[in-house]
N, C-alpha and C positions, 0 to 999 in steps of 0.2 A: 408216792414216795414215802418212806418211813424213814423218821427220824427219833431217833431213842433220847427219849427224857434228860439223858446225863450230857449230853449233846445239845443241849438249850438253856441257856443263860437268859436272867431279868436283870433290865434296868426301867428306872420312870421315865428317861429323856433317851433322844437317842444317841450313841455316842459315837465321835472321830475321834481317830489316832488312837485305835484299837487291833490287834491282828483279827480280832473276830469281823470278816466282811461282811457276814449275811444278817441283816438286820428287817426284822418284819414287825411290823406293827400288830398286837394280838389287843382281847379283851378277855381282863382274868374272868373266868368261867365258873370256878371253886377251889378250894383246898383241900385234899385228904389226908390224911396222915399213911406214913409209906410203912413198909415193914423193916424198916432201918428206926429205931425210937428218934433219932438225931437228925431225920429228914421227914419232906412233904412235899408231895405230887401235887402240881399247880396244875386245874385244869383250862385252857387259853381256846380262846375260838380265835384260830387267822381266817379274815374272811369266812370262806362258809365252813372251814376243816380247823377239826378239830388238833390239839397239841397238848400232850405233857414235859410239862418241866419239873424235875426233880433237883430241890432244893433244901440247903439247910433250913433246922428250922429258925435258926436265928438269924438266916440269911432273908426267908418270908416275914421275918417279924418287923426286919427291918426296912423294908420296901414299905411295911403296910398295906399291903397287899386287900383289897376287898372285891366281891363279884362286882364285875363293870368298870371298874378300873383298866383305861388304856396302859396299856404295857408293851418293852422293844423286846422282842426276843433276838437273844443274839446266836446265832447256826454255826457250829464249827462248820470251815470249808469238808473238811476230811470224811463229816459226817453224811456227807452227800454226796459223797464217790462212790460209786459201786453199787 
């Protein structure tokens, strides 16, 4: 299954009473910086598979983000149609 970076959301806890259902537990992996100056590609291992999340960068500043930090990724449904 391929799920595109812009299609994955971070939080530290995991959240209800959200429309986003698909919620998996990851472990931030790294951070690169993207070719958007204003964004950054978070690298996340779920279990054994690997995931990018594409996030502001004041969006990772604010998570605090570091390697080995548990984190929820949250999956739009939509993004897993098709």
């Amino acid at each position: 299954m391929r799920i595109l970076a812009r299609d994955a959301s971070l939080a530290r806890t995991p959240h209800s009473g959200t429309s986003i259902l698909n919620t998996l537990p990851a472990v931030v992996v790294d951070s690169i910086d993207d070719t958007h100056p204003a964004l950054t590609l978070v690298k996340l291992r779920v279990g054994d598979s690997p995931l990018l999340a594409r996030l502001t960068r004041r969006s990772a500043h604010a998570l605090e983000l570091e390697p080995g930090q548990l984190v929820y990724v949250q999956i739009k449904a939509v993004a897993l149609i098709g």
